[in-house]
gemmi code that builds the backbone of each chain (N, CA, C; Angstrom):
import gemmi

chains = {
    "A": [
        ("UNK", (6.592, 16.451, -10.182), (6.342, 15.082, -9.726), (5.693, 15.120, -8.351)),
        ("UNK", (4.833, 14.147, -8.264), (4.232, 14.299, -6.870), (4.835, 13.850, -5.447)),
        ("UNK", (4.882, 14.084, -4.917), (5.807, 13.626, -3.780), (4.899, 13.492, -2.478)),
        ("UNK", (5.283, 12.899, -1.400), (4.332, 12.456, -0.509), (5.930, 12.105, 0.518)),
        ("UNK", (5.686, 12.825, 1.297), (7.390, 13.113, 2.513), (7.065, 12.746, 4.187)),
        ("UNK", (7.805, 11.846, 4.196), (7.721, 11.547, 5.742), (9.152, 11.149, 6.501)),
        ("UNK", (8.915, 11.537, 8.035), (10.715, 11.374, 8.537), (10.578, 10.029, 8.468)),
        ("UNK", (11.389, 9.355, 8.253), (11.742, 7.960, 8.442), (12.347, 7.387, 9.585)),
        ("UNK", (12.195, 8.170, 10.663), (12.081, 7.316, 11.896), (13.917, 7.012, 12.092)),
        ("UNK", (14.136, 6.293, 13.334), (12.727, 5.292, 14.164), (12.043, 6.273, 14.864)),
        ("UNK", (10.697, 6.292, 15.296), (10.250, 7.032, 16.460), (10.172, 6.595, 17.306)),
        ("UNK", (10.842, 6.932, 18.580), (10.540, 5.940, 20.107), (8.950, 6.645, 21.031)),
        ("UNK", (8.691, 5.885, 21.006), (7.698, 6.755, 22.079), (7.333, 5.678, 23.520)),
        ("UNK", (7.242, 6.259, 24.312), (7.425, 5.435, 25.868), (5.664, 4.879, 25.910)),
        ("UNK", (5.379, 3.726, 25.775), (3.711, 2.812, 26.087), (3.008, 4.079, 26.851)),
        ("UNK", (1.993, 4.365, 26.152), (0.938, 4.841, 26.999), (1.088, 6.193, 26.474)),
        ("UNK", (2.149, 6.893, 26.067), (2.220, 8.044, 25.733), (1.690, 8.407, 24.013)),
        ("UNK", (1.493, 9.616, 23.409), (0.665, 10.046, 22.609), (2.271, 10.149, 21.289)),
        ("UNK", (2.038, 8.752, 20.101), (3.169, 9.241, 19.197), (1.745, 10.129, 18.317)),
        ("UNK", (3.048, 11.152, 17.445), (2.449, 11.267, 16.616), (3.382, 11.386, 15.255)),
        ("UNK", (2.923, 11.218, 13.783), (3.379, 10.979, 12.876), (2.820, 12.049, 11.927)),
        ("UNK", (3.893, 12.505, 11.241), (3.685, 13.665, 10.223), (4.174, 13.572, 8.859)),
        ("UNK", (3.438, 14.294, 7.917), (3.489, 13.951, 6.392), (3.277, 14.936, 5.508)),
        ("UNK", (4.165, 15.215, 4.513), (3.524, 16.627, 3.848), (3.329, 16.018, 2.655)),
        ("UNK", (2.740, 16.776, 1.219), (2.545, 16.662, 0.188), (2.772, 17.868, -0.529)),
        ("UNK", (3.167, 17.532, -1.981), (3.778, 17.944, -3.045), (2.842, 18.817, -3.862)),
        ("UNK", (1.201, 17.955, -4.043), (0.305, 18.102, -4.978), (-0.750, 18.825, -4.219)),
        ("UNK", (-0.989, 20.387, -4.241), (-1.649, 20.764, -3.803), (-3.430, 20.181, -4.192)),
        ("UNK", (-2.980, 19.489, -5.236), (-4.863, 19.340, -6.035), (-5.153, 17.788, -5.134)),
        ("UNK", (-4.344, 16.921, -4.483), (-4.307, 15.810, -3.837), (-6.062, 15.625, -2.610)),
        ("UNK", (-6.505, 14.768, -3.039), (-7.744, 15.066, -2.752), (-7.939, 14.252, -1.697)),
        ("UNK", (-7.427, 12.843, -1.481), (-7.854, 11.581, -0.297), (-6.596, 11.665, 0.132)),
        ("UNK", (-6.831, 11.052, 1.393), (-5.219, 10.615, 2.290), (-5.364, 9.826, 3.538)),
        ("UNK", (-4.245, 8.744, 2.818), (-4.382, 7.514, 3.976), (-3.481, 7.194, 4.955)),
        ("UNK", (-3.821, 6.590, 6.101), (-2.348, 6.157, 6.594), (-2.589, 4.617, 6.733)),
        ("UNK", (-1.617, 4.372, 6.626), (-0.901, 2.128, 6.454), (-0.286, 2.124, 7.348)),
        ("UNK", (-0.677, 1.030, 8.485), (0.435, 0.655, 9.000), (0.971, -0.918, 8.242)),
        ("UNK", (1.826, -1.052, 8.793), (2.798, -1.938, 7.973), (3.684, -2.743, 9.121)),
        ("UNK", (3.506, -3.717, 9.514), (4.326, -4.757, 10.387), (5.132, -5.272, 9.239)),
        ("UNK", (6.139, -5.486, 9.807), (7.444, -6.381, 8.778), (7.918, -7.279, 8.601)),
        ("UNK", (7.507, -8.081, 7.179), (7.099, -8.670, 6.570), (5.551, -8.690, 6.031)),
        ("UNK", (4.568, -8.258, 6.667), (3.546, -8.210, 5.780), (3.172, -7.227, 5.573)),
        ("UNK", (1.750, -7.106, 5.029), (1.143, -5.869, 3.702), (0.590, -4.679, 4.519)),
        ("UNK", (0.295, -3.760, 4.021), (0.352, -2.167, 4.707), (-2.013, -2.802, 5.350)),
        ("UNK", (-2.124, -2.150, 5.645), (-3.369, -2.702, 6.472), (-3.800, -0.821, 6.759)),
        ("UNK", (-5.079, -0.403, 6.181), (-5.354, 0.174, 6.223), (-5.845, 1.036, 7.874)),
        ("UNK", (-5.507, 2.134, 8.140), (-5.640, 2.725, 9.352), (-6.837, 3.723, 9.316)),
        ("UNK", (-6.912, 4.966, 8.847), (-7.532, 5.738, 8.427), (-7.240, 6.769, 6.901)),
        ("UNK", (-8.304, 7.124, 6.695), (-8.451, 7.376, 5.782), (-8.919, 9.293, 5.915)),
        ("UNK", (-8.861, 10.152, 5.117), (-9.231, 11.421, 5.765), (-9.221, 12.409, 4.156)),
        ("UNK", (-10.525, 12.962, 3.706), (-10.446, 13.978, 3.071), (-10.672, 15.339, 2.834)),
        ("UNK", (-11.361, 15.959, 4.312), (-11.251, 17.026, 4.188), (-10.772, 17.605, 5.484)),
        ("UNK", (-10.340, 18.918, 5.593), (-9.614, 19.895, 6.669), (-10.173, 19.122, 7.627)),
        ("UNK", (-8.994, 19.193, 8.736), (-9.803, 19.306, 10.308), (-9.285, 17.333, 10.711)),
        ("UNK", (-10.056, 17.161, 11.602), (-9.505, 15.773, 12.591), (-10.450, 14.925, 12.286)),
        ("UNK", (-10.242, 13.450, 12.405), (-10.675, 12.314, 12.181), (-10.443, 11.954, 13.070)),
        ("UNK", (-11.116, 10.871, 13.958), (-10.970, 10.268, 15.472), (-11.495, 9.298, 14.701)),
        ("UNK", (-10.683, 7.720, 15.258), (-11.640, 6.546, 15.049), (-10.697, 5.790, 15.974)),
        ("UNK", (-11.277, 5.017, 17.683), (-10.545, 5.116, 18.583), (-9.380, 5.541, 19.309)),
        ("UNK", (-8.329, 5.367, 19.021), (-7.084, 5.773, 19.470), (-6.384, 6.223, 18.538)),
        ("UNK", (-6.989, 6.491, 17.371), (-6.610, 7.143, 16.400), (-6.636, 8.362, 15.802)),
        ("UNK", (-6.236, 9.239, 15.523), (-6.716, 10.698, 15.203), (-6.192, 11.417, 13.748)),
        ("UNK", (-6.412, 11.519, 12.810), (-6.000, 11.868, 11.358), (-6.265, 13.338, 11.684)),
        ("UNK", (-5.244, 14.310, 11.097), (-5.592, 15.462, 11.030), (-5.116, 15.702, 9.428)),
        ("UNK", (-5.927, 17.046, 8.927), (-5.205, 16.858, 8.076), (-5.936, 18.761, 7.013)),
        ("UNK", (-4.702, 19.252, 7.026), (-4.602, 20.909, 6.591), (-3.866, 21.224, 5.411)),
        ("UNK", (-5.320, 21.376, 4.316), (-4.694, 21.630, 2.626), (-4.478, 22.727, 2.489)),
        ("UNK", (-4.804, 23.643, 3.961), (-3.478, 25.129, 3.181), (-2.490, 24.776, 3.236)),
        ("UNK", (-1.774, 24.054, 4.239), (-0.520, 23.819, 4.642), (0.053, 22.471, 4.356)),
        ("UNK", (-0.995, 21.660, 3.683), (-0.224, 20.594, 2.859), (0.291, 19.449, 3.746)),
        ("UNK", (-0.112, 19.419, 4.307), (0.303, 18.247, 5.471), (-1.115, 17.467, 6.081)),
        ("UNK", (-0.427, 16.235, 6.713), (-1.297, 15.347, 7.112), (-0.582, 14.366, 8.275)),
        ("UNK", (-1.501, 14.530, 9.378), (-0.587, 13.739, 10.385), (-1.437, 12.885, 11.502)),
        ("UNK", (-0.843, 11.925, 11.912), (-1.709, 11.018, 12.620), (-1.363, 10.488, 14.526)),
        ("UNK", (-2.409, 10.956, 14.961), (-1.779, 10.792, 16.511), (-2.188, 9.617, 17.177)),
        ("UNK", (-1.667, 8.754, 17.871), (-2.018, 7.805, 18.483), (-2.210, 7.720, 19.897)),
        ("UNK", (-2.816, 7.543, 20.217), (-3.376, 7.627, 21.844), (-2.714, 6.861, 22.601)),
        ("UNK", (-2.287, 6.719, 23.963), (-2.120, 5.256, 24.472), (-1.127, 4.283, 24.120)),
        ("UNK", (-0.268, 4.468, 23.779), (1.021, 3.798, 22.674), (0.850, 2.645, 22.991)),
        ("UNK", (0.848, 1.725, 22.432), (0.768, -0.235, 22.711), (1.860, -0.744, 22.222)),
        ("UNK", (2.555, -1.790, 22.658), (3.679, -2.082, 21.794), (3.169, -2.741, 20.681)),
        ("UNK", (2.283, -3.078, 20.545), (1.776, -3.613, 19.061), (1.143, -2.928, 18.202)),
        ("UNK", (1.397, -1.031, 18.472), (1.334, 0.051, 17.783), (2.851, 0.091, 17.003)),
        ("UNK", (3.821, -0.272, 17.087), (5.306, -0.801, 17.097), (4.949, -1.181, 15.435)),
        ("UNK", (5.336, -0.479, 14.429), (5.500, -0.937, 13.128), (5.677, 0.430, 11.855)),
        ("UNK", (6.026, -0.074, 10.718), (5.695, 0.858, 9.651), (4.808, 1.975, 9.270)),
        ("UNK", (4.770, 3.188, 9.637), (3.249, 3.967, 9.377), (3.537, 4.326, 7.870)),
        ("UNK", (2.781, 4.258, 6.918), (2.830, 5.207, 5.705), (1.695, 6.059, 5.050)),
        ("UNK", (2.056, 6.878, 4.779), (0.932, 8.308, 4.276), (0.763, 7.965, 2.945)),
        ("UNK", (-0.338, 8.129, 2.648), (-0.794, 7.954, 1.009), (-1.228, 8.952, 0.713)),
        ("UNK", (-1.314, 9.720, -0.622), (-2.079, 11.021, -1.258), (-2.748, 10.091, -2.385)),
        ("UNK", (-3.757, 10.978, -2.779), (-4.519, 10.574, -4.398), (-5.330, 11.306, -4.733)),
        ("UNK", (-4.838, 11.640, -6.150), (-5.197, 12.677, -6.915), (-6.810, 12.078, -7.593)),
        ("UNK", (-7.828, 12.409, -7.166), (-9.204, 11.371, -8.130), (-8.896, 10.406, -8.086)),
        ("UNK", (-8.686, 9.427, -9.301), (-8.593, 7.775, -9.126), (-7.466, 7.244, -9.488)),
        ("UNK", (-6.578, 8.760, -9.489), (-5.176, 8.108, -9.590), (-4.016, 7.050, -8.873)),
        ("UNK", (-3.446, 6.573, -9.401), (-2.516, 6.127, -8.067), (-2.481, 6.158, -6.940)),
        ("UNK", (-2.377, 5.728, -5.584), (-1.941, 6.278, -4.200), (-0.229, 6.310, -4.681)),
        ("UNK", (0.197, 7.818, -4.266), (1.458, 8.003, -3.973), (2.193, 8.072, -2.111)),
        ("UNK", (2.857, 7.503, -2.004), (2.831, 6.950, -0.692), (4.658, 7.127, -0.086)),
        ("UNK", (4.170, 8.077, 1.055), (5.714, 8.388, 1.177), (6.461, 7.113, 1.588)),
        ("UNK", (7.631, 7.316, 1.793), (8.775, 6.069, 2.665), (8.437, 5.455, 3.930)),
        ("UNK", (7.609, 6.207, 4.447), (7.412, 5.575, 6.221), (8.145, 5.544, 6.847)),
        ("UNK", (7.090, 5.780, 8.205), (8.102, 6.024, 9.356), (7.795, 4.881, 9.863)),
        ("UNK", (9.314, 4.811, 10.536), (9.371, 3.684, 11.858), (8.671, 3.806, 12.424)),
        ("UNK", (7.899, 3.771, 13.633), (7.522, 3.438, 15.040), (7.657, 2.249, 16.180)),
        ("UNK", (8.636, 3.017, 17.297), (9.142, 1.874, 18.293), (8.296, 2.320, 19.625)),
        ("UNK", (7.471, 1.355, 19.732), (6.716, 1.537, 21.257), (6.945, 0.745, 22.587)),
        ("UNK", (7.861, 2.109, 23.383), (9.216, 1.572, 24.642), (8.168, 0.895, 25.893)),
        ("UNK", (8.059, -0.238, 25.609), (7.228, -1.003, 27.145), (7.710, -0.057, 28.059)),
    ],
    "B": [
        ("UNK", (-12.830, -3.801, 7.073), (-13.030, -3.086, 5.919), (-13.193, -4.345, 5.035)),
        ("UNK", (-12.935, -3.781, 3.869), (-12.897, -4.772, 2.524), (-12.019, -5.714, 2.556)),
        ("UNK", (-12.084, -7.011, 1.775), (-11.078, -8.190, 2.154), (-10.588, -7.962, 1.004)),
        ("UNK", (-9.329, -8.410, 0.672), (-8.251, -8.616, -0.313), (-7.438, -9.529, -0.307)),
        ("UNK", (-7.616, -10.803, -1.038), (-7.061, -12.114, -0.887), (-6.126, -12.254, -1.668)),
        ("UNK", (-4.906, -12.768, -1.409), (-3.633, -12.894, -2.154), (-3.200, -14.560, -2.274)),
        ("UNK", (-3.163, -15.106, -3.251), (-3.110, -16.748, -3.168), (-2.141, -16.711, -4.459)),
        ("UNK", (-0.322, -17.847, -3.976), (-0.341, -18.026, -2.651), (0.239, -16.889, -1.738)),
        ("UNK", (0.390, -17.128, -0.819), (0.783, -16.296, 0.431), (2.666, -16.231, 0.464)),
        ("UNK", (3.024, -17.749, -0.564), (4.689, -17.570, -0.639), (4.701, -18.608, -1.765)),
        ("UNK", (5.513, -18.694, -2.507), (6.028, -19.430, -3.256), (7.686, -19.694, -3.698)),
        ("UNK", (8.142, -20.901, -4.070), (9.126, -20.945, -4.642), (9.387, -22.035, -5.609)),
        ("UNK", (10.315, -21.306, -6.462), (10.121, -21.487, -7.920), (11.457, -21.543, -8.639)),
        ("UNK", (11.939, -22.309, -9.455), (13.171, -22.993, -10.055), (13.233, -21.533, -11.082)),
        ("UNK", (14.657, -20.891, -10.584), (14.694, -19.914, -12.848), (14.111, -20.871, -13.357)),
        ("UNK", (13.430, -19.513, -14.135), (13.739, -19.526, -15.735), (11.983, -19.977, -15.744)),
        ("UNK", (11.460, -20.393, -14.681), (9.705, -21.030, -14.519), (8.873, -19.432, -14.316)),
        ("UNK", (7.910, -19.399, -14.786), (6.644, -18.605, -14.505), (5.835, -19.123, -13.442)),
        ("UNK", (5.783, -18.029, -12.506), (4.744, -18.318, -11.437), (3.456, -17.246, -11.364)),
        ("UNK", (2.458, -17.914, -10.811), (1.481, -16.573, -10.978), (0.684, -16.428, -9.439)),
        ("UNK", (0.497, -15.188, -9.274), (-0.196, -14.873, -8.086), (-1.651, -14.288, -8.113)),
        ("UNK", (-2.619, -14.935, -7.628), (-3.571, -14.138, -7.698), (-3.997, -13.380, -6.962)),
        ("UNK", (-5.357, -12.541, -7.042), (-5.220, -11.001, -6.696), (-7.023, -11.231, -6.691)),
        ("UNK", (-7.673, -11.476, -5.495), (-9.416, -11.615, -5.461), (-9.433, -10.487, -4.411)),
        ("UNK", (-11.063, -9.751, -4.912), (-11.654, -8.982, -3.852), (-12.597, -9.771, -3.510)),
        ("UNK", (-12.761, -10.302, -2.183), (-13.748, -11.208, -1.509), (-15.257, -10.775, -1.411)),
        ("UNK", (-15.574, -9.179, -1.107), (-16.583, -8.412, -0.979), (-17.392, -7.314, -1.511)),
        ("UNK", (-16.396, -7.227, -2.849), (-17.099, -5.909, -3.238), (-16.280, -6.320, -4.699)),
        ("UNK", (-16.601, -5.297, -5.688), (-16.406, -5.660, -6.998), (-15.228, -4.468, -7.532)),
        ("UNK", (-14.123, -4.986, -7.978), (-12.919, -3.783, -8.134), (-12.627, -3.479, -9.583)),
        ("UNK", (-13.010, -2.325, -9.880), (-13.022, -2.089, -11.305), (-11.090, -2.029, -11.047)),
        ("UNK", (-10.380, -1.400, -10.446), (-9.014, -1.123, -10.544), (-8.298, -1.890, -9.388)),
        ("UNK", (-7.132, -2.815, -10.132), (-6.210, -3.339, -8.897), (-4.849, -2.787, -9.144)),
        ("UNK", (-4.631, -3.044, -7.920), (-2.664, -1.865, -8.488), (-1.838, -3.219, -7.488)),
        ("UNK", (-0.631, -3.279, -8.621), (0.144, -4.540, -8.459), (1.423, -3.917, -7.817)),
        ("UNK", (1.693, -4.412, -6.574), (3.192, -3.602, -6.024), (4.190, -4.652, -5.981)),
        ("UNK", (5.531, -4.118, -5.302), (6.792, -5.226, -5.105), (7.483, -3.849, -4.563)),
        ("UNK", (7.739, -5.274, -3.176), (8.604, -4.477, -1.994), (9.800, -5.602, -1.807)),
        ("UNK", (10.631, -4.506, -1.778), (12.248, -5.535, -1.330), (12.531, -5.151, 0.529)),
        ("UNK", (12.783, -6.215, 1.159), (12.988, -5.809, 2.642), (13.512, -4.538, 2.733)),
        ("UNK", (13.003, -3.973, 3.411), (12.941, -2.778, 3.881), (13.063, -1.612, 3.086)),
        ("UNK", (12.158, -1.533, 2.123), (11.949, -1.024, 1.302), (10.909, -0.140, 0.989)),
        ("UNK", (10.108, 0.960, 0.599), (9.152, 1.379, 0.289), (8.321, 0.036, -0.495)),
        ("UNK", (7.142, 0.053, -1.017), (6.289, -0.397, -1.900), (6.541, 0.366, -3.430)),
        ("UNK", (6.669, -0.426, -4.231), (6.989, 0.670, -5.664), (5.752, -0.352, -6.392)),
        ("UNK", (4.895, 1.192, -6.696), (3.837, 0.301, -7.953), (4.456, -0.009, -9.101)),
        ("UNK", (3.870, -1.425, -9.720), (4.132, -2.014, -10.844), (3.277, -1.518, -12.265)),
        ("UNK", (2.529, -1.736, -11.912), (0.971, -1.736, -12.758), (0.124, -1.102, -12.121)),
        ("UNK", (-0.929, -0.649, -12.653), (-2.280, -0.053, -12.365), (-3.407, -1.199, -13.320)),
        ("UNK", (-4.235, -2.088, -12.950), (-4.744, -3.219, -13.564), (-6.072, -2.624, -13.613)),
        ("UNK", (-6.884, -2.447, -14.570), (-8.707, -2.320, -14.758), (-9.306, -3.134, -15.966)),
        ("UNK", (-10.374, -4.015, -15.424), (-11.291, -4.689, -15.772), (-11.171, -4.779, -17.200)),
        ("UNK", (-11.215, -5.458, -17.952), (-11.594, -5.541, -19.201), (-10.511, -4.970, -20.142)),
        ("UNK", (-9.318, -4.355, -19.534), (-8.460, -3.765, -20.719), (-7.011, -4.310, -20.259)),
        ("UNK", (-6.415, -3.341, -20.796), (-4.787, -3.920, -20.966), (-4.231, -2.949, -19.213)),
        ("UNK", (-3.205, -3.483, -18.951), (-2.902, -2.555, -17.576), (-1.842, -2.218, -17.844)),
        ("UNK", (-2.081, -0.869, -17.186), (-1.173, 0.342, -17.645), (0.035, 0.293, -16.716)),
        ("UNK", (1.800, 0.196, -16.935), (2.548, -0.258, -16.550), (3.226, 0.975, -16.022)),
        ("UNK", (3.898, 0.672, -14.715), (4.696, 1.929, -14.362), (6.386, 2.235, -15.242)),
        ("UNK", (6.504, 3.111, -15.591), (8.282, 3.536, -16.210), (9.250, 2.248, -16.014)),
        ("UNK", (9.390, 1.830, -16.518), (10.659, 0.450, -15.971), (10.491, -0.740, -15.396)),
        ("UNK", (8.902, -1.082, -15.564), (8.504, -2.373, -15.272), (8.654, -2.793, -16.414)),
        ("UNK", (9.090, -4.035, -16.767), (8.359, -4.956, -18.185), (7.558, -5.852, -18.063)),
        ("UNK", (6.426, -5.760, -19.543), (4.962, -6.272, -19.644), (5.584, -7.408, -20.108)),
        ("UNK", (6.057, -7.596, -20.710), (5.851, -8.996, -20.684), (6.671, -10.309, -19.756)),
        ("UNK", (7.198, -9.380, -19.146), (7.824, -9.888, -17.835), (6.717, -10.314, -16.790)),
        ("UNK", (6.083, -8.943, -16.530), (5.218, -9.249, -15.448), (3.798, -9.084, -16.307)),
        ("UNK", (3.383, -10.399, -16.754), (2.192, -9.864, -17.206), (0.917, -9.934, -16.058)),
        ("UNK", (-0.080, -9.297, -16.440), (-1.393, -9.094, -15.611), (-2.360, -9.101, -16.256)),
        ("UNK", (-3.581, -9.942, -15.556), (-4.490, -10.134, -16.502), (-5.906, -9.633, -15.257)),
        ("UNK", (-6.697, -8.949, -15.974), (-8.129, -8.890, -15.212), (-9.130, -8.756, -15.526)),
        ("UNK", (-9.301, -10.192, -15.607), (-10.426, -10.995, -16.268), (-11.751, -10.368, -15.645)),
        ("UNK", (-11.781, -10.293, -14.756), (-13.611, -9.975, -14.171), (-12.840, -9.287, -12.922)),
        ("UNK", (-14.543, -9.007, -12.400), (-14.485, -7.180, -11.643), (-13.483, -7.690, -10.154)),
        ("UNK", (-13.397, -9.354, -9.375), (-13.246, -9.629, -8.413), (-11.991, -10.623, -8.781)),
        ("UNK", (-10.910, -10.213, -9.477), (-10.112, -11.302, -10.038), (-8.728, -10.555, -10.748)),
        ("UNK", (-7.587, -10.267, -10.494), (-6.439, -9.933, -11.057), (-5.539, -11.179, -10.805)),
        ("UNK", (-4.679, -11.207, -12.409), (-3.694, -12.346, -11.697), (-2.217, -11.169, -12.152)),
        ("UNK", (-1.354, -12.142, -11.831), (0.297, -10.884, -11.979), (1.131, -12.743, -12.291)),
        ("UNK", (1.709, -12.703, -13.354), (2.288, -13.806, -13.846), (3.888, -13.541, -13.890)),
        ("UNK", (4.998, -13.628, -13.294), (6.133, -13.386, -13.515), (6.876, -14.648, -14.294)),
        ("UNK", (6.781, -14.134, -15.552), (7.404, -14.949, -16.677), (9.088, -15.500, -16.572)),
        ("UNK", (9.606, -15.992, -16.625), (10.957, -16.273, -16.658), (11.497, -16.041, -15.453)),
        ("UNK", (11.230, -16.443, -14.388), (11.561, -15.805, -13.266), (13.232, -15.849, -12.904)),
        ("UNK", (13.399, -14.759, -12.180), (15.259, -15.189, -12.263), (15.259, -14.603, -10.562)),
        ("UNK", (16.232, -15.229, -9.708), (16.562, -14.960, -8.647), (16.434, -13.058, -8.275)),
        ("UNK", (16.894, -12.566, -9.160), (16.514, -10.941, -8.794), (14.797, -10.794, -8.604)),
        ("UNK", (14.010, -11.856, -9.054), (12.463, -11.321, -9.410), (12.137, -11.465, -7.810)),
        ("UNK", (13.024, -12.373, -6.783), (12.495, -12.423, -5.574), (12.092, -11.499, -4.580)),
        ("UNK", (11.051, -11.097, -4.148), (10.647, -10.066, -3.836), (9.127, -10.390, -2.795)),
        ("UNK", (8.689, -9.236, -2.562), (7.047, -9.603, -1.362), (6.363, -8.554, -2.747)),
        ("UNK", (5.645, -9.156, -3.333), (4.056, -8.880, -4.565), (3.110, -8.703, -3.708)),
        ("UNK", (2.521, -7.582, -3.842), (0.849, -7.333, -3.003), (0.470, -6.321, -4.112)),
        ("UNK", (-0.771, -6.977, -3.955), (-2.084, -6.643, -5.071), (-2.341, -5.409, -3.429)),
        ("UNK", (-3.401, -4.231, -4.183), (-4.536, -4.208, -3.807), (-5.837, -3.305, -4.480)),
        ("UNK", (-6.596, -3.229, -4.070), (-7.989, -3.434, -4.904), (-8.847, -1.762, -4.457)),
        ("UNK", (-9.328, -1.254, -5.122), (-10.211, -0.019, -5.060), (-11.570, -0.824, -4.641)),
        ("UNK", (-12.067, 0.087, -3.579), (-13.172, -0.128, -3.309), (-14.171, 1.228, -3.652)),
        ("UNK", (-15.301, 0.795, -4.682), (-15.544, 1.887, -5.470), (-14.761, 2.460, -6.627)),
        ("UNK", (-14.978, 3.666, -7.030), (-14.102, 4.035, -7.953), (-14.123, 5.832, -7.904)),
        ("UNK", (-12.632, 5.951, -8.326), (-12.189, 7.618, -7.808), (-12.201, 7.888, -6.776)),
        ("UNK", (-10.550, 7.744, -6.306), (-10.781, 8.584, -4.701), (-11.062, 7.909, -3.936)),
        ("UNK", (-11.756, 6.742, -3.845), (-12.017, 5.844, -2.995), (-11.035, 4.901, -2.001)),
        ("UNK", (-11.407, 4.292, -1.408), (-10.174, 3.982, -0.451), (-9.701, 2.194, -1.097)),
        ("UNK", (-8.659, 2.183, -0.955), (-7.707, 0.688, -1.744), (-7.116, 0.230, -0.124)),
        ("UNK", (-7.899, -1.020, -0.252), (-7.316, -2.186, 0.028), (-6.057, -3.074, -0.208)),
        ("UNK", (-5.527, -3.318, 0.522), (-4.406, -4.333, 0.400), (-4.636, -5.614, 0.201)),
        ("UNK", (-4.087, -7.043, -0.165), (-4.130, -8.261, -0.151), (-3.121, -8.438, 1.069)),
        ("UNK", (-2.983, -9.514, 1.178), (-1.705, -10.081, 1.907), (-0.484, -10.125, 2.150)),
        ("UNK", (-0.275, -9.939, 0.258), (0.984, -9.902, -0.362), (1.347, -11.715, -0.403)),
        ("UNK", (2.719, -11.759, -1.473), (3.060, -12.901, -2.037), (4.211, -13.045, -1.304)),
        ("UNK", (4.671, -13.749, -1.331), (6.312, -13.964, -1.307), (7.161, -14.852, -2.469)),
        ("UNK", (7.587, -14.611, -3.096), (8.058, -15.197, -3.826), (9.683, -15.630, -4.022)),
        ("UNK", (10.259, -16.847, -3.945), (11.423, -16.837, -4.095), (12.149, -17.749, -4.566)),
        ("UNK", (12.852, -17.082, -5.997), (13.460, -17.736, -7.198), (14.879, -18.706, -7.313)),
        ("UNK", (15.121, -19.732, -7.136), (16.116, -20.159, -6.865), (16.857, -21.073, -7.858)),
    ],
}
model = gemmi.Model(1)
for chain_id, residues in chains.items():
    chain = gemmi.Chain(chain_id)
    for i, (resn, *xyz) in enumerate(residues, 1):
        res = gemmi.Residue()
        res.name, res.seqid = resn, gemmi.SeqId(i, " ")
        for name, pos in zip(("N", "CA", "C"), xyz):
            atom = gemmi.Atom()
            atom.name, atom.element = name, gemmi.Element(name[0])
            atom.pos, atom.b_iso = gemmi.Position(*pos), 0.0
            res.add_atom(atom)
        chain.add_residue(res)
    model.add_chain(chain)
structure = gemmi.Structure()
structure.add_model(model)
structure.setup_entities()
């Protein structure tokens, strides 16, 4: 079964400082991978997106992401408190499903 | 990115009534929509996997004719919860493939729905 694993938090990280969020996967053949953030009560809102080895930058954002080692993780620059919400990792196999771990908290300490 | 419109945004609804939510891509044309339901604080658990022109393929322990789904054309899913009963209350979010295979999915808004 495919699995898609993340700590579930909370993560505190102090404003201004660098969180970062980590994710492994199950399915070595897992080809795309996303991260959601997710404020609570509403819908996951796409962050970045990342499919091959190596780093993704798209402002304060940074996707890394290493298919020897099966993981995928996302750093945030600058912590804002309205960085403060749900992160979740998605895998997808071709046009299969997104399988999407539990998510982590994130608490960003003014 | 891509828009994903969810109408309505909340509803509430007497047992035992069918309500339906729709599921539009504003900008681009979605051969595949995938129908979720999240309970507070909860992961997202897919329902359905919805594509154009055929029947949608249901996840292990959903029921079709509970939740039916229809997707009529490339920019259009609806998710109909038949008989609704106070357990069906839940947050419904569509969202939509942009492109196809691998491509990156969009979210809607999500629904709210709640059965009383």
């Amino acid at each position: 079964q495919k699995e898609v694993e993340q700590n579930s938090g909370p993560l505190s990280v102090p404003e201004g400082a660098i969180a970062s969020l980590n994710c492994t996967y199950s399915d070595r053949g897992s080809q795309s991978f996303f991260w959601y953030r997710q404020y609570s009560g509403k819908s996951p809102e796409l962050i970045m997106s990342i499919y091959s080895n190596g780093d993704k930058e798209d402002g304060r954002f940074t996707a890394q992401l290493n298919k020897a080692s099966q993981y995928v993780s996302l750093l945030i620059r600058d912590s804002q408190p309205s960085d403060s919400a749900t992160y979740l990792c998605a895998a997808r196999f071709g046009n299969e499903k997104l399988t999407f771990g539990t998510g982590t908290r994130l608490t960003i300490i003014p | 990115g891509a828009v994903v419109s969810q109408h309505p945004s909340w509803v509430i609804c007497k047992s035992g009534t069918s309500v339906k939510i729709e599921c539009r891509s504003l900008d681009f044309q979605a051969t595949t929509m995938f129908w979720y339901r999240q309970f507070p604080k909860q992961s997202l658990m897919l329902m359905a996997t919805s594509n154009e022109g055929s029947k949608a393929t249901y996840e292990q322990g959903v029921e079709k004719d509970k939740f039916l789904i229809n997707h009529a054309s490339l920019t259009l899913s609806t998710l109909t919860v038949t008989s609704a009963h106070p357990e069906d209350s839940s947050f419904y979010i569509c969202s939509a493939e942009l492109g196809q295979g691998g491509n990156t999915i969009y979210f809607g808004e999500g629904s709210w729905l709640t059965v009383v």
